[in-house]
C-alpha positions in Angstrom: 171.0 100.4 160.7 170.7 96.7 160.2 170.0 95.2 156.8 166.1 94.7 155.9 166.3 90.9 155.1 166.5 90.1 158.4 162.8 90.3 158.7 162.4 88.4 155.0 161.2 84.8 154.5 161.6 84.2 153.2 140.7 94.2 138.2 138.0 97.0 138.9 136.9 100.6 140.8 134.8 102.6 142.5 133.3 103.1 146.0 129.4 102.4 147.5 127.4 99.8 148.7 126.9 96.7 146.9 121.4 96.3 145.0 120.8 94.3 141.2 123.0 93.0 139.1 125.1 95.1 137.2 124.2 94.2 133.6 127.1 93.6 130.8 127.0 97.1 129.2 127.3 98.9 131.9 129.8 96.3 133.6 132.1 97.3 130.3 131.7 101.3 130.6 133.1 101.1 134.0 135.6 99.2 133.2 136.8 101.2 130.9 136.3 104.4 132.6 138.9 103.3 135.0 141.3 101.3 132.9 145.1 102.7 134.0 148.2 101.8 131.9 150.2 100.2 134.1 154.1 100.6 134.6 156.0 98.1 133.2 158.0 95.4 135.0 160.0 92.1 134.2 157.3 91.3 131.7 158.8 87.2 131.4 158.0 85.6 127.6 154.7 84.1 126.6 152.6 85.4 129.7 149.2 87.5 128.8 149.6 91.0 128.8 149.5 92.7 131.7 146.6 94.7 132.5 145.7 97.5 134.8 142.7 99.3 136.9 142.3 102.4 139.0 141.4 101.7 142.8 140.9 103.9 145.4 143.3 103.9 148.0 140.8 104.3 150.7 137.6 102.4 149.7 135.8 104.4 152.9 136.2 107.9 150.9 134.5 108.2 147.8 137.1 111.2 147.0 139.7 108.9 147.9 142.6 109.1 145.4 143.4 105.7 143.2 146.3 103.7 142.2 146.6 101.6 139.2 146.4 98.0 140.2 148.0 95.3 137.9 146.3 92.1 136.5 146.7 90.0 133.9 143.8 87.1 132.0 145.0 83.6 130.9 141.4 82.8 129.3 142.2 80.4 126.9 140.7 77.5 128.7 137.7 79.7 129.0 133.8 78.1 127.8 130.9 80.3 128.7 129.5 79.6 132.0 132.9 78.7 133.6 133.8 79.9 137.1 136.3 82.9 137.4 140.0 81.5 139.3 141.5 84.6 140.7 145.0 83.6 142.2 146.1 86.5 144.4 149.9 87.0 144.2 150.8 88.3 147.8 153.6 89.6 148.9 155.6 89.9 145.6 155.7 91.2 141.9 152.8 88.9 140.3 155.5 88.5 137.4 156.8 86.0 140.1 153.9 83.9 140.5 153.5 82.7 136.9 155.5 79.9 138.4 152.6 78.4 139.6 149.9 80.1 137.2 151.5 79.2 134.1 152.9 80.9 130.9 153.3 79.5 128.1 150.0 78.4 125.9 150.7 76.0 122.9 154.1 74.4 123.4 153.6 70.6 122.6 155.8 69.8 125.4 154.3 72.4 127.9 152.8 70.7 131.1 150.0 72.5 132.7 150.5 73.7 135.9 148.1 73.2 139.2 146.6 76.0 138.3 146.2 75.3 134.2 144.6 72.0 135.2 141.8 73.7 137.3 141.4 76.2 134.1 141.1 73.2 132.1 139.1 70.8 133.9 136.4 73.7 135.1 136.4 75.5 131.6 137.6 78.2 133.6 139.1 82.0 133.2 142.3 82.9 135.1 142.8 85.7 136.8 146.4 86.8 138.2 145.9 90.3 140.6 149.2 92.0 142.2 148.3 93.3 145.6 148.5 96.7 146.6 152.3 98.3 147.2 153.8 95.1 145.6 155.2 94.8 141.9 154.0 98.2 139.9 151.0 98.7 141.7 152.2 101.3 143.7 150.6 104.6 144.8 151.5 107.1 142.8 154.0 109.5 144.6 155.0 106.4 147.0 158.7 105.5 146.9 159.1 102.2 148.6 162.5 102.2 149.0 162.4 106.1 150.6 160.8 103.6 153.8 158.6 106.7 154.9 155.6 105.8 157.2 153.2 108.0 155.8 153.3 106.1 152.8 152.5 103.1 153.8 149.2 104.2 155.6 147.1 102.4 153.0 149.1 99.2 152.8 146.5 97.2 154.9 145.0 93.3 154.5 141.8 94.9 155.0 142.0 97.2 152.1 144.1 94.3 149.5 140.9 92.3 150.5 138.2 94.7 149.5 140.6 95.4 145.8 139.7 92.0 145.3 136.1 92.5 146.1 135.6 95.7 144.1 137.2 93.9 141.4 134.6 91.1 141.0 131.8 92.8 141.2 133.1 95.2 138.2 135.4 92.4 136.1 134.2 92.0 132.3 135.8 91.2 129.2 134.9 92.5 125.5 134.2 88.7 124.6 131.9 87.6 127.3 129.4 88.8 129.7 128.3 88.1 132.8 131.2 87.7 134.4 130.5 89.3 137.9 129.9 86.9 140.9 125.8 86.9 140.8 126.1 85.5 137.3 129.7 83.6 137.7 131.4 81.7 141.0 134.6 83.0 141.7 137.1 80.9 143.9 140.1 82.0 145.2 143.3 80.5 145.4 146.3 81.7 147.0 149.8 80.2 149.2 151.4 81.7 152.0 150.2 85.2 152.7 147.8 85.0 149.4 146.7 81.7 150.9 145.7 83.6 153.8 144.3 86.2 151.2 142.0 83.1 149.6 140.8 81.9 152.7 139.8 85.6 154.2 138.1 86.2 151.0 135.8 83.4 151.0 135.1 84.5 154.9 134.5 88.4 154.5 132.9 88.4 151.2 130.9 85.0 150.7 128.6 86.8 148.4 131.9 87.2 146.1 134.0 84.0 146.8 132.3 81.0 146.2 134.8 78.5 147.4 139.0 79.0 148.0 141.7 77.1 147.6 144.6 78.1 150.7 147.8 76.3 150.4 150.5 76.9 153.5 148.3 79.9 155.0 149.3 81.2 157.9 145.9 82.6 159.4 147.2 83.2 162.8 148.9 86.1 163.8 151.7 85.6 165.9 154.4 88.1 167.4 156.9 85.6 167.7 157.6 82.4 165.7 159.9 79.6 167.5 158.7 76.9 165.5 159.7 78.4 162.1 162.9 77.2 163.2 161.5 74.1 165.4 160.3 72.7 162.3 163.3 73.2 160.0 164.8 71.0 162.7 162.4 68.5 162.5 162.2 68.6 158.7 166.5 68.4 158.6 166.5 65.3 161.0 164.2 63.3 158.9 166.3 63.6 156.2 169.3 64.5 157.3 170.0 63.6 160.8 173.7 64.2 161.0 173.6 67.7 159.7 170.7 68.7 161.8 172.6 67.6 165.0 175.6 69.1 164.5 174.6 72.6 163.3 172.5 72.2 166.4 175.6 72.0 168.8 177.4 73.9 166.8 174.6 76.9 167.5 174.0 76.5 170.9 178.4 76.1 171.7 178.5 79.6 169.6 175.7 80.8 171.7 177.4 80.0 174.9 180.4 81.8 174.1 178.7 84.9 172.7 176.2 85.1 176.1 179.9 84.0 178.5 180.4 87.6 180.2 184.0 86.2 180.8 184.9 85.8 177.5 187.5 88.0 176.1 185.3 90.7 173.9 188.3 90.0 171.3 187.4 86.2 171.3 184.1 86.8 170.7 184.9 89.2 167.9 187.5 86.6 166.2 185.2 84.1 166.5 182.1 85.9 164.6 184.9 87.1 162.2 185.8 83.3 161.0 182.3 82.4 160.4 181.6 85.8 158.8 185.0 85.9 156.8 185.7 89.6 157.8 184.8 92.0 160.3 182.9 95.2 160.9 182.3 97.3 163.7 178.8 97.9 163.2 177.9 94.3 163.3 175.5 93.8 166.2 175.2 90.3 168.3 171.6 90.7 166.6 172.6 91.2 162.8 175.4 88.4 163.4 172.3 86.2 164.6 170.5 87.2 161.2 173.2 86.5 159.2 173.8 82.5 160.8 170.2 82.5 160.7 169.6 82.9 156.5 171.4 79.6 156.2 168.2 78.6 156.3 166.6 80.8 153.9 165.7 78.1 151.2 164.7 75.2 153.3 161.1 76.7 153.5 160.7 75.9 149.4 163.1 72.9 149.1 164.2 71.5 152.2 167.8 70.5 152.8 168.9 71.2 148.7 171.1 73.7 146.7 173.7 75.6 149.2 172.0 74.0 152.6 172.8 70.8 151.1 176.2 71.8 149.9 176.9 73.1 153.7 175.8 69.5 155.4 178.1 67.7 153.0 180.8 70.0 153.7 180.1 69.3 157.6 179.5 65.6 157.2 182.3 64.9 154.7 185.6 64.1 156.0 187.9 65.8 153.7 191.1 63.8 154.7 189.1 60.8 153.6 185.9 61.6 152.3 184.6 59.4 155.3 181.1 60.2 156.5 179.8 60.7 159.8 177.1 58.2 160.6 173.4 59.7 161.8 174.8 61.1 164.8 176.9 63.8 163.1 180.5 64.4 164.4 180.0 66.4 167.2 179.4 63.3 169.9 182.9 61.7 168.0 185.2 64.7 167.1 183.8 67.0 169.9 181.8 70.4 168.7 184.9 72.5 168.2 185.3 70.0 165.0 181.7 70.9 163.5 182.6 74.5 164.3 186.2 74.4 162.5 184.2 73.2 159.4 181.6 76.2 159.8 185.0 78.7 159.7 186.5 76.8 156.6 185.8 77.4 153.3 183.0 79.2 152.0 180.2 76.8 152.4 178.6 78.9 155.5 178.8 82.3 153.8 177.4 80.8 150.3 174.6 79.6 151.7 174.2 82.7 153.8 175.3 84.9 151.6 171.9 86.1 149.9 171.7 88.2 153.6 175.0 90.0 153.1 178.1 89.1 152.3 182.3 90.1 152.4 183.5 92.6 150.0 186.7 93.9 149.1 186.9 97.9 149.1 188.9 100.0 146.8 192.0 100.6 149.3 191.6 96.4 149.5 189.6 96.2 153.0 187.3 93.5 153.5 184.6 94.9 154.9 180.2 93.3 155.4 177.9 94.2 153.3 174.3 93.7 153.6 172.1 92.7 150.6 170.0 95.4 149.5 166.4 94.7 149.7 163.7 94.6 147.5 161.0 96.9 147.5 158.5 93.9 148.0 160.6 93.0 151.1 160.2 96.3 152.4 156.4 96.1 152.2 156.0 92.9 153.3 157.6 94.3 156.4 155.5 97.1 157.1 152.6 94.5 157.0 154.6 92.4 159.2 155.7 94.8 161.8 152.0 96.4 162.0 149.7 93.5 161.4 150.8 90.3 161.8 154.4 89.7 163.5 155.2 86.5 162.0 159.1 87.6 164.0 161.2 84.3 163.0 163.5 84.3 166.4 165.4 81.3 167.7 164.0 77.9 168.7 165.9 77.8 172.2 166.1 74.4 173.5 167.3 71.2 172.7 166.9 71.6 168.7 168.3 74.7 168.5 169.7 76.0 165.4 169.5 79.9 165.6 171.5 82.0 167.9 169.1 83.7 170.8 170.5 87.3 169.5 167.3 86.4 166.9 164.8 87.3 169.3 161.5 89.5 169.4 163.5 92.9 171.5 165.9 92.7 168.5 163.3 92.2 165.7 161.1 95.4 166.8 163.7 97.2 167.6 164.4 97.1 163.8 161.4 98.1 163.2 160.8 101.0 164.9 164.3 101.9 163.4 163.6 100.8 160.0 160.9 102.8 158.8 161.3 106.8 159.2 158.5 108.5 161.2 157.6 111.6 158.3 154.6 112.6 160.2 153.5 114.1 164.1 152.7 110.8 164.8 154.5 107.5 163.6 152.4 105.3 162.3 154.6 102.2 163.2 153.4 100.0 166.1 155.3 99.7 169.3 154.6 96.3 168.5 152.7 94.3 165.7 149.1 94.1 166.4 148.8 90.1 166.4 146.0 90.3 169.1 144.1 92.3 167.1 144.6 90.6 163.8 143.3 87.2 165.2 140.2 89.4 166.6 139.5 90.5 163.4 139.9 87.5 161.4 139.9 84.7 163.6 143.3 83.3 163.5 143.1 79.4 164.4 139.7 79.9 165.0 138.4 80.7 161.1 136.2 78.2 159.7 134.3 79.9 156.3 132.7 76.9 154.4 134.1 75.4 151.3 137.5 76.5 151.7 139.8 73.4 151.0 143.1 74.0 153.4 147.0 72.2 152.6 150.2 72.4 154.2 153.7 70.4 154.3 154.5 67.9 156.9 158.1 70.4 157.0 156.9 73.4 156.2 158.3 75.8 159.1 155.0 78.0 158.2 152.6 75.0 159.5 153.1 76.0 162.5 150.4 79.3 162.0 148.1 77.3 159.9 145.2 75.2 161.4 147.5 72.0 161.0 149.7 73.1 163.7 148.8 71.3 167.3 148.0 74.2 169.0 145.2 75.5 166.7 143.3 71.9 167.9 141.5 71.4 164.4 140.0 68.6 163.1 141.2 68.0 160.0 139.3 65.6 157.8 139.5 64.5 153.8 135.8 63.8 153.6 134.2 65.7 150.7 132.0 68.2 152.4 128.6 69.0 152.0 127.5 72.7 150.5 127.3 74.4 153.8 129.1 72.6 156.5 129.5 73.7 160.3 131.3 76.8 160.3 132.0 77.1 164.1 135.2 77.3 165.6 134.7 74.0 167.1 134.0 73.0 163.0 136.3 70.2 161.4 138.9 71.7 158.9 138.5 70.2 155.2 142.4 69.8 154.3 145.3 67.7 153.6 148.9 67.4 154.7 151.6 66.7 152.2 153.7 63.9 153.4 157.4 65.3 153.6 156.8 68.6 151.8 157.4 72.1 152.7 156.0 75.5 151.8 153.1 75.5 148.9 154.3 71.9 147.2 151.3 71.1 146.0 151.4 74.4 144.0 154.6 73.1 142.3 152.6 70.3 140.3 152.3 69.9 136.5 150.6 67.4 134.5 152.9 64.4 134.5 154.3 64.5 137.1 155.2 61.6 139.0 157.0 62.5 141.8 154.6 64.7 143.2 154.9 64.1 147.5 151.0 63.8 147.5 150.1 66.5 145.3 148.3 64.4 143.1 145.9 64.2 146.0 145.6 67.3 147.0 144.6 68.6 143.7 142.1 65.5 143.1 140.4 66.3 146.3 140.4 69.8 145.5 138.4 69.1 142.2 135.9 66.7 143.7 134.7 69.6 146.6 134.6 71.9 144.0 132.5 70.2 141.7 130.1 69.7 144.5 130.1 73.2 145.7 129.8 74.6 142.4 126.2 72.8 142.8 125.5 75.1 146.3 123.5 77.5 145.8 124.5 81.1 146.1 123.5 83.9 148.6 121.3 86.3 147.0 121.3 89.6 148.9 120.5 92.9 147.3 123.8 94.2 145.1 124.4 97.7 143.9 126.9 98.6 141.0 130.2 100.3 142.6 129.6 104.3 141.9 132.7 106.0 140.1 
């Protein structure tokens, strides 16, 4: 079985039909008719308490049995008549995304984050909500890590979407009222997958989400993903041109002698086992191509820094002089054999892949591979993966490339058909994920809900799924749009591109900051749309309170 990180990247109730407003009182008993205690997790200092509310797993079946959905308030910014922020944490522990929300609330010294400043300058309440079968909020019964289908067969965008719905409608707090989206806006705000989240929101349930905020979303669903890796190219020989062009040849001279049926199988073996630093007989051309490939792992949040850097100085730094090449790299001087030889010494290659598995030294002194273990967030954000939305990161063949083309789509589904263990008649894993479908649903390139305010990085290898990328054909534009602007697929995008930044920079703000690659901007224009579209006025169809 081949390790699960190959495929990594790397609140309130009820069930019915939504008539009148649900007043305060009422708003409160059913609250607290379905308040859960949730589990605890890696509580971090100074963060509100975390919170918890029953939801049903299947919001179709009003006998449908609930979970306990996590959430926690930062409402100290909070002013009556301020709009509700509810940042959706996506695929991970929402302990994870205080980050970006924010924790501590009276240090002198604290900076506000991105999302503090919004609380701030709106008089706004925070909300932070895990999604379903990340974090704690986990069906009971459900062991992730057990990796049986039937579990999974209510991890779904659909149903994370309508959690956030049924939450709105029924959200109220002991010290204020009218909290519920006829009386308050809510605006969602979400990066990555919970961008995604923030913009489908605003789409499905416009009587709900008044306006989003969707940083590095990836709307369209896409089997396979070449320009993840296309783009880390790009991004590496802007700022580091040698690097980029010798772990280029470097890839594709390994590649050729993997793929060369006359090469000696022994070769081939010796020569995976001096870039691996040992050997073992169950590693595949495939996991071998997973393994090269996790170099890359941090680039997506930092670009070419911590152990990617480290590996391009160790490349580009002569250590019998500490000469460096020039911005052609050493393998048009030394010849590729050179770049490789640098690869095999040391452990700069395995460090910075060595968060995918690693050499190990067994009790009887064998070095033998091991592969990371992975998270039980990883494991769920590749069911939704593998069923909804592909998102397979396989190798950018061509000229740039820097993956070996073992990483392909046959070797990604293989693993998950393999991954996952079919408990029931029928297995509830895909042949293949349903990107078609997906986009169908959704809209993929083609979604254009109003006042939704779109980012991404100029380097971000996820840009590429976003409506930034060239083949979505967008029309992106930085004029302050009007309450209800065209909404057709042929519709300008409202959005900005951070120059030189990767995944969610402009998340990464605080007040102060000064070095901030255009995130000053992005939040600026941010405020101004939303202080215009906080003048709209709301949809008024009939509501109903959610029935326990």
């Amino acid at each position: 079985m081949r390790g699960a990180l190959y495929l990594w990247i790397t609140t309130f109730l009820g069930v019915g039909s939504l008539a009148t407003a649900v007043d305060p009182p009422v708003q409160e008993y059913l609250r607290e008719s379905n308040i859960c205690k949730p589990p605890a997790g890696s509580q971090p200092e100074n963060i509100p308490p975390v919170e918890g509310i029953l939801l049903p797993l299947n919001h179709s079946d009003t006998k449908s049995k609930k979970f306990c959905n996590r959430f926690w308030v930062k409402d100290q910014f909070y002013k009556a008549g301020g709009p509700v922020f509810i940042y959706h944490a996506g695929e991970s522990e929402g302990e994870k995304s205080f980050w970006s929300i924010g924790s501590r609330k009276d240090a002198e010294d604290y900076q506000l984050t991105f999302f503090e400043m919004l609380l701030k300058n709106f008089n706004g309440m925070g909300i932070l909500m895990e999604h379903r079968y990340y974090g704690k909020s986990i069906p009971e019964g459900v062991n992730i890590q057990d990796r049986r289908d039937a579990d999974f067969k209510w991890h779904t965008t659909d149903l994370a979407l309508e959690d956030v719905h049924r939450f709105a409608w029924s959200f109220s707090r002991k010290k204020y009222s009218r909290l519920t989206p006829n009386n308050t806006p809510w605006i969602s705000i979400g990066g990555s997958y919970s961008g995604v989240m923030a913009a489908l929101l605003r789409q499905r349930y416009a009587e709900t989400i008044s306006a989003a905020y969707a940083s590095s979303a990836p709307i369209q669903a896409a089997i396979e993903m070449p320009g993840f890796y296309e783009q880390i190219w790009y991004g590496m020989n802007a700022t580091h041109p040698a690097c980029a062009a010798d772990l280029s040849a470097a890839i594709q001279a390994i590649d050729k002698k993997l793929k060369d049926p006359k090469q000696d199988p022994k070769e081939r073996r010796k020569l995976k086992e001096s870039l691996l630093g040992c050997w073992s007989e169950e590693i595949s051309n495939a996991l071998f191509a997973d393994w090269m490939a996790s170099m890359f792992k941090e680039f997506q949040y930092y670009g070419v820094s911590h152990n990617l850097q480290i590996l391009c100085e160790h490349i580009e730094i002569d250590p019998a002089n500490s000469k460096k090449s020039g911005p052609e790299g050493w393998a048009v001087k030394r010849g590729v054999s050179y770049v490789i030889g640098r690869l095999q010494d040391g452990s700069a290659l395995k460090d910075a892949a060595g968060n995918f598995g690693n050499c190990t030294r067994t009790s009887d002194g064998q070095q033998v591979f091991r592969i990371q273990a992975p998270r039980s967030d990883d494991i769920s954000w590749t069911w939704q993966r593998c069923n909804e939305w592909g998102y397979f990161h396989v190798a950018n063949v061509g000229k740039h490339q820097i993956v070996l083309s073992d990483k392909n789509v046959t070797s990604q589904q293989e693993f998950c058909t393999e991954y996952f263990i079919n408990s029931t008649s029928k297995s509830l894993m895909r042949s293949q994920p349903d990107a078609g479908g997906t986009n169908r649903k959704y809209g993929g390139w083609n979604i254009r809900p109003s006042r939704v305010f779109w980012t991404a990085g100029q380097f971000d290898p996820w840009t590429a799924l976003t409506p930034f990328s060239a083949d979505a054909k967008a029309i992106i534009r930085k004029k302050l749009p009007v309450c209800n602007q065209d909404t057709s697929p042929k519709g300008t995008v409202f959005g900005y591109q951070l120059n030189g930044a990767e995944h969610c920079f402009d998340f990464r703000r605080s007040a102060g900051d000064t070095s901030s690659r255009d995130t000053n901007t992005t939040i600026a224009l941010f405020t101004d749309a939303l202080k215009i579209w906080l003048t709209c006025k709301k949809p008024t169809p009939p509501y109903d309170t959610f029935e326990l």
